[in-house]
C-alpha positions in Angstrom: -15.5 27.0 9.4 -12.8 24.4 10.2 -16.0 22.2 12.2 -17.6 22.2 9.0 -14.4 20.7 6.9 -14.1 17.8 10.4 -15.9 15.6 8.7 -14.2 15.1 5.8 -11.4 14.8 7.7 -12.8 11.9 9.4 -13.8 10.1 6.3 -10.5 10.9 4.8 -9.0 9.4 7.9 -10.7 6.2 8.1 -10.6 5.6 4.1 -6.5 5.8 4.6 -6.6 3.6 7.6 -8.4 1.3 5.7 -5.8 1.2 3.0 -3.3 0.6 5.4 -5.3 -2.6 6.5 -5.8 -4.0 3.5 -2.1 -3.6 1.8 -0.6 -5.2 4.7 -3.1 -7.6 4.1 -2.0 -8.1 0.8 1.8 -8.1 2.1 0.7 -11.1 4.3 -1.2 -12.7 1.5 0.9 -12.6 -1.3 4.6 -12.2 0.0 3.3 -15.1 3.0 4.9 -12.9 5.8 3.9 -12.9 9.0 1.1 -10.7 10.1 2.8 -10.0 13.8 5.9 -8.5 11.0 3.5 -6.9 8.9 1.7 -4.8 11.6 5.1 -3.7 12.8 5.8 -2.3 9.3 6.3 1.4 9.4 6.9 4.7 6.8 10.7 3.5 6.8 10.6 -0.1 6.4 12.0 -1.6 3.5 10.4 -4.0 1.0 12.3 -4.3 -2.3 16.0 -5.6 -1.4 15.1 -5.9 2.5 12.6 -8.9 1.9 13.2 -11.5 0.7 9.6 -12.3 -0.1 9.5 -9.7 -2.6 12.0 -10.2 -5.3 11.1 -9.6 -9.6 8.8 -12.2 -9.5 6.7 -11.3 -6.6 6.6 -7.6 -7.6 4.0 -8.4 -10.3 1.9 -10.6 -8.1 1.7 -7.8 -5.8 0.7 -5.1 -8.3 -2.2 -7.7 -9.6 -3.3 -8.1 -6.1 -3.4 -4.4 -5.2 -5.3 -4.0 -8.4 -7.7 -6.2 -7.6 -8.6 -5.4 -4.3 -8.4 -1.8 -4.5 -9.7 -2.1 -7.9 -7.9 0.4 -9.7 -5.3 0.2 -12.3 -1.7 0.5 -12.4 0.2 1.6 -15.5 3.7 0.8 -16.8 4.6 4.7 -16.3 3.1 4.6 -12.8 6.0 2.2 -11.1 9.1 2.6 -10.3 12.0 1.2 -8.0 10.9 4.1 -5.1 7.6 3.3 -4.7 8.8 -0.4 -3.7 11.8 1.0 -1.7 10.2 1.5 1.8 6.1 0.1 2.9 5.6 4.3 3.5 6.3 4.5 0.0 4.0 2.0 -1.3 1.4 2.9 1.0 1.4 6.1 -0.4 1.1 5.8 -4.0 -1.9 3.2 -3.2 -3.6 5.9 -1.1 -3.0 8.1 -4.4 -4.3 5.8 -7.0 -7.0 5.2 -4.7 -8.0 8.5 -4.2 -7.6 9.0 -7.7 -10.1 6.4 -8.6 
């Protein structure tokens, strides 16, 4: 049976590879950092307090942005200060909202 569940796990695959893309696109976008910087970005790097990019004020242009391009919705109760700690972080509460719809 596990041949049967492969594709799924394909899809699933590429859908979170695709997320990855497109929030270190909006990294590069919003923030202005450099995409060679971006794509070096792994589960440990740190975002809030390591850049300098992302301080208060960038924090809610980068929640609009996600919203928008992942077009889903992010509630007051759904931040807080860990999901900005490290890009792993972010990048998995953006695969959960996105899976959640």
């Amino acid at each position: 049976m596990s041949g049967h569940n492969a594709p799924d796990e394909c899809n699933r695959d590429t859908g979170l590879a695709d997320i990855d893309r497109r929030l270190r696109e909006i990294l590069i976008d919003v923030l202005g950092l450099d995409a060679g910087d971006v794509a070096g970005f792994d589960g440990d790097t740190g975002l809030f307090g390591h850049l300098p990019e992302l301080d208060s004020m960038a924090v809610a242009g980068l929640f609009t942005e996600i919203e928008d391009r992942f077009d889903i919705l992010i509630e007051d109760d759904d931040v807080d200060a860990e999901m900005l700690e490290t890009y792993g972080a972010l990048l998995a509460f953006a695969e959960t909202k996105v899976i959640e719809g």
